[in-house]
N, C-alpha and C positions, 0 to 999 in steps of 0.2 A: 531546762537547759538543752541545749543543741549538741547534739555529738561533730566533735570535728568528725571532718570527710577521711573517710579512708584512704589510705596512700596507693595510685592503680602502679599493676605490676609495670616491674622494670623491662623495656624493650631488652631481648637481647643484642647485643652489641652485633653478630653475624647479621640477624634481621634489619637493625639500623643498617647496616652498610649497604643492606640488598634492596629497603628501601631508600634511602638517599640515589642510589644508583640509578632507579628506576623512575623516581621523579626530576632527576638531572635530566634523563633521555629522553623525557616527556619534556619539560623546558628547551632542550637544545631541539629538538624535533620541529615545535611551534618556532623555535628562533629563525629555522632553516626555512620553513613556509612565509615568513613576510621577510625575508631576504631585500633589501632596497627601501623597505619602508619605511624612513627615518623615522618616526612616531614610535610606533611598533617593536622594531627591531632593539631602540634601546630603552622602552619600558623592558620588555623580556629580557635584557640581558643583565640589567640593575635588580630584576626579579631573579635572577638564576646567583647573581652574587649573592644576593641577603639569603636566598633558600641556603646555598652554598657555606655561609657566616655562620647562621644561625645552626646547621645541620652539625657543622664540624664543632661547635662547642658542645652540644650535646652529645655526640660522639666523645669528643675528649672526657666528658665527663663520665660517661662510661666506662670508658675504657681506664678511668682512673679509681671505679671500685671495682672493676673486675680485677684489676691488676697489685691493688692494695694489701697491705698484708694485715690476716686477719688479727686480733691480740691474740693473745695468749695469754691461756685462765691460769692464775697464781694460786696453786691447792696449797692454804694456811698448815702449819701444824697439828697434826694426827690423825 
């Protein structure tokens, strides 16, 4: 039998943000370089929304176990 795959660690949420940020400025960069190229300009910009879509739900989802409250263990009787 196969072992399931190991679950890879969790980005932290700071790091997510610093990269989302940094691959945005790389997108907007190349957006600003074919300026007028109708082709061009709204592939990259349709690229920068889905990078953008996609980033912020993973984001959210982060941000929804960092910020989750953890349970609380029930010690039975004695």
């Amino acid at each position: 039998m196969q072992k399931p795959p190991c679950p890879t660690p969790r980005e932290s949420t700071g790091a997510m943000v610093r990269n989302i940020g940094r691959e945005l400025a790389e997108i907007e960069q190349a957006i600003g370089r074919c300026r007028g190229d109708r082709v061009a300009e709204h592939k990259l910009t349709g690229s920068w929304m889905v990078h953008l879509l996609i980033s912020s739900t993973e984001l959210l989802h982060n941000l929804l176990i960092d910020t989750a409250k953890r349970p609380q263990r029930i010690n039975g009787p004695g």
